[in-house]
C-alpha positions in Angstrom: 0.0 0.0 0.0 3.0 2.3 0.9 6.5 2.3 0.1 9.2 5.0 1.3 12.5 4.1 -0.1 15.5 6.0 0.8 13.6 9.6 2.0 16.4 12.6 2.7 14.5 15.8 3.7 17.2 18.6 4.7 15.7 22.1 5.7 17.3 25.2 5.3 20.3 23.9 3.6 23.5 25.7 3.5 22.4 28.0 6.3 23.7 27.8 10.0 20.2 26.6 10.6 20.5 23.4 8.1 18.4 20.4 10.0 18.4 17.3 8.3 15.0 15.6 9.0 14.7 12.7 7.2 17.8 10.3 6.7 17.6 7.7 4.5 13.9 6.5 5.8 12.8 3.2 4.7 9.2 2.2 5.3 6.7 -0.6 3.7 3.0 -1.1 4.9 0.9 -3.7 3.8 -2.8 -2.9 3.1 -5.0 -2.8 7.0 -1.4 -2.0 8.3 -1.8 0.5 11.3 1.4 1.5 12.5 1.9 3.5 15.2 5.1 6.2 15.5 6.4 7.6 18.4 10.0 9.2 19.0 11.3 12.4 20.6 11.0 16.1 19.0 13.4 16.1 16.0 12.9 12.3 14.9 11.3 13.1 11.6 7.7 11.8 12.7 5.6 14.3 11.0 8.3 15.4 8.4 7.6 11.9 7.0 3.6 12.2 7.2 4.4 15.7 5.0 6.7 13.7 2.6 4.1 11.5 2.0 1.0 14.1 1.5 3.2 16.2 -0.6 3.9 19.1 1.7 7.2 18.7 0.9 9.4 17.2 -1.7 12.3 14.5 -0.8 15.8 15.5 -1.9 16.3 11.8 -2.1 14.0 9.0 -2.8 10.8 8.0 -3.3 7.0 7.5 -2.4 4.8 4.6 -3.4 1.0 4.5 -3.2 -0.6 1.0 -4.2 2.6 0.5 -6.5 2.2 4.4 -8.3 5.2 6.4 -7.9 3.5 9.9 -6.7 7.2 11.5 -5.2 7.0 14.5 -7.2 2.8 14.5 -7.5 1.6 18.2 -5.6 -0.5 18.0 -2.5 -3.5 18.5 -4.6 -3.4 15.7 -6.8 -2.3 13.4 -3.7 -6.1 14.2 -2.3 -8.0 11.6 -3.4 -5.8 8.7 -1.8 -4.9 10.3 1.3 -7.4 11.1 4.9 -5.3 12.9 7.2 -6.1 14.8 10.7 -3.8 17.0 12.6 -2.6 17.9 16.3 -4.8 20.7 15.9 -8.8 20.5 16.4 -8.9 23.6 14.2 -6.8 22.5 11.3 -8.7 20.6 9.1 -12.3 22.5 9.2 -13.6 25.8 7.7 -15.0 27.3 11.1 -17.7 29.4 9.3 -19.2 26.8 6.9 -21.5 24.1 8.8 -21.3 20.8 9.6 -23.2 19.5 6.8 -21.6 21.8 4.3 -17.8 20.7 5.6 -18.9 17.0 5.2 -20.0 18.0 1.7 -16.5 19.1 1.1 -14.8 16.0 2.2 -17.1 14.3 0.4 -16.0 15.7 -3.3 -12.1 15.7 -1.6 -10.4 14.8 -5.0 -13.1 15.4 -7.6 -14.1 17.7 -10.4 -16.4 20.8 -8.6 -19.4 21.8 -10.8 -22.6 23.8 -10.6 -25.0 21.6 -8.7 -26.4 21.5 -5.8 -24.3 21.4 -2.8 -25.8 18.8 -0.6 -28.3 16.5 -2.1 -31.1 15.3 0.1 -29.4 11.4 -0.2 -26.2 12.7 1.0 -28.0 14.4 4.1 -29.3 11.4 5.1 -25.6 9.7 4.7 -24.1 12.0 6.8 -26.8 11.9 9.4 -26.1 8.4 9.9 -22.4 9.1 10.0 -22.7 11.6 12.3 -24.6 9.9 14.8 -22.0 7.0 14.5 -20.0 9.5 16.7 -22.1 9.2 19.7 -22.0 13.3 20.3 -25.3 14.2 18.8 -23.9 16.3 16.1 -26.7 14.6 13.5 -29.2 16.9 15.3 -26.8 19.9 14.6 -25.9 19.8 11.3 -26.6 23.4 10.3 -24.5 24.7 13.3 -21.4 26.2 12.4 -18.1 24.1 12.9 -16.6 27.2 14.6 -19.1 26.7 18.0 -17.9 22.7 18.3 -15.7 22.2 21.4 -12.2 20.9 20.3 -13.5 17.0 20.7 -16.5 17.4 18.8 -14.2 19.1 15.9 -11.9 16.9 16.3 -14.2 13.8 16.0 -16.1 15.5 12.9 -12.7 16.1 11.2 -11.5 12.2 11.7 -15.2 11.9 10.1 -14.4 14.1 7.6 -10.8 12.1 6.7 -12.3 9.0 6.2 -15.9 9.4 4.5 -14.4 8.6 0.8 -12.6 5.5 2.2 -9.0 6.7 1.9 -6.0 4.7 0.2 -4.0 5.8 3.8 -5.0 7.7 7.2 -2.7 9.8 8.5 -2.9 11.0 12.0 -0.5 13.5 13.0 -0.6 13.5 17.2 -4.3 13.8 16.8 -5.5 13.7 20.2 -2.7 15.5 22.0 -4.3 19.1 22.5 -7.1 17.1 24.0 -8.5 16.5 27.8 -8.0 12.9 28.4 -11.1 12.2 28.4 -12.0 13.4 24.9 -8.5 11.8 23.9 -9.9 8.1 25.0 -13.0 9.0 23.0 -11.3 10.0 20.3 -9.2 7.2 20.0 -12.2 5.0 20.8 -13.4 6.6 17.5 -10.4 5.9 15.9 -10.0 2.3 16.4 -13.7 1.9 15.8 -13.7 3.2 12.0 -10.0 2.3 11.3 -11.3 -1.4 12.1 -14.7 -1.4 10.2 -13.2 0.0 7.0 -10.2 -2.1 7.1 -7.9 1.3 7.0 -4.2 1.7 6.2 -3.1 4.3 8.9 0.1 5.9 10.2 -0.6 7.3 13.7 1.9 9.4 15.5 1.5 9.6 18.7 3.3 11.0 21.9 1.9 8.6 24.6 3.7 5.3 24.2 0.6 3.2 26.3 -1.4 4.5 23.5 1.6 3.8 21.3 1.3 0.1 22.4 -2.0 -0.2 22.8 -3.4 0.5 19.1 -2.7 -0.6 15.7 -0.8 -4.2 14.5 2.8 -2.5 14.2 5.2 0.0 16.2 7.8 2.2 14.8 10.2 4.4 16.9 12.2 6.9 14.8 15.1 8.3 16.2 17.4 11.1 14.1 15.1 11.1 10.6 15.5 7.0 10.4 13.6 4.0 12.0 15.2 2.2 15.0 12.5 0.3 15.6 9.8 -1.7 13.9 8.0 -4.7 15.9 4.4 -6.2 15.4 2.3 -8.9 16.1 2.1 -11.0 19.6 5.5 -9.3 20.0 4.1 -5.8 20.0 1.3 -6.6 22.5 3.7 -8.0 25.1 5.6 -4.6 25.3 5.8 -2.2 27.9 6.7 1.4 27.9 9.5 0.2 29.9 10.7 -2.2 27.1 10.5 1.0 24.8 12.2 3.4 27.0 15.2 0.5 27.3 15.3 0.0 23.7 15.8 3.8 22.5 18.5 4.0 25.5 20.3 1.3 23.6 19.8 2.9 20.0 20.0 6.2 20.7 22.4 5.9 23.6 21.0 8.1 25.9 19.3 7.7 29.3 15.7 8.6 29.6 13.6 8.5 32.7 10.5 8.1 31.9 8.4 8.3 28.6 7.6 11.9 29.1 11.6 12.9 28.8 11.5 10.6 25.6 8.6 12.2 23.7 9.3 16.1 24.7 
């Protein structure tokens, strides 16, 4: 479903600030795959989930979708095969348009616009039903504007939003970490719940390694732009944050005391 061969992403080169981000990242996924990321500030997580939407170009490399080379495709034309929410409940959403009216737009994510109606009385009843999948009773407020949705709701409505044209790969950049953690668990609940009914490919970074351990069939720890790390399986579900916190010590060969140290 997803092939990164050889990624180099360098920013600000020849200046004192030069940062090399990605070095020489290497990364396959099979289709279902949901791989979980974690690693400290600097490791390249969400340079690589920018690589792959097309943010930025690769100096070095290439990207693979479902076997189709898209490394120097623009963001735009990446849209119809990727879903992805960010850190940020605000991202992602146009605040002044309504919730029917932003699931319209994910809807047609990808296709030619023309001069029709905007929702058709089909689709409202498909998004009702999605919406009240969500369990926050946002189908009886589908003409409220997004901007008035606590950062949960939004949140939840834009992980909606990601995956309603079932996406060729999900890409959740730290998506519950400006959240309570009780909208964070329900959030993820959410996650898990549609990720496993549609059978999605998904990268999810994250910056709690419980949650880390907890979701997805495969863990990857990045460390300086590259991937230390890769387990799955009955191997994956046995570990413990202390196993993880051991394992970058002996990688990265530096002492951390607890997961917080590691992630920030």
């Amino acid at each position: 479903m997803l092939k990164l061969n050889n990624i180099h992403k360098t920013f600000n080169i020849g200046t004192i600030n030069e940062k090399k981000a990605l070095n020489g990242l290497n990364l396959e996924m099979q289709e279902g795959d949901f791989i979980t990321v974690i690693g400290g500030n600097g490791a390249g997580k969400s340079t690589m989930l920018n690589i792959i939407s097309g943010v930025f170009l690769p100096e070095e490399g290439s990207v693979e979708i479902n076997g189709k080379d898209i490394t120097k495709y623009p963001e735009y034309k990446r849209a119809s095969m990727l879903g992805r929410v960010f850190q940020d409940p605000m991202v992602g959403t146009a605040a002044n348009m309504s919730i029917i009216e932003n699931l319209a737009l994910a809807n047609r994510r990808g296709k030619k616009r023309g001069l029709g109606w905007g929702v058709t009385k089909a689709e409202h009843a498909i998004y009702k039903e999605k919406l009240a999948m969500l369990g926050l009773n946002l189908e009886e407020r589908m003409s409220s504007k997004v901007g008035l949705l606590s950062g949960g709701q939004r949140q939840a409505l834009t992980l909606l939003m990601a995956t309603l044209k079932k996406p060729d790969l999900l890409l959740l950049d730290e998506h519950t970490a400006a959240l309570d953690p009780k909208t964070a668990a329900k959030v993820l609940e959410l996650t898990e719940e549609i990720t496993s009914k549609d059978n999605l490919t998904t990268i999810m970074i994250t910056h709690n390694m419980k949650d880390a351990i907890r979701y997805g069939n495969r863990l990857v720890m990045m460390h300086n732009g590259a991937i230390i790390y890769d387990v799955k399986g009955e191997e994956k579900k046995n570990l413990t944050v202390a196993d993880l916190l051991k394992k970058f010590e002996e990688v990265a060969g530096t002492q951390m005391a607890n997961d917080r140290m590691l992630m920030n």
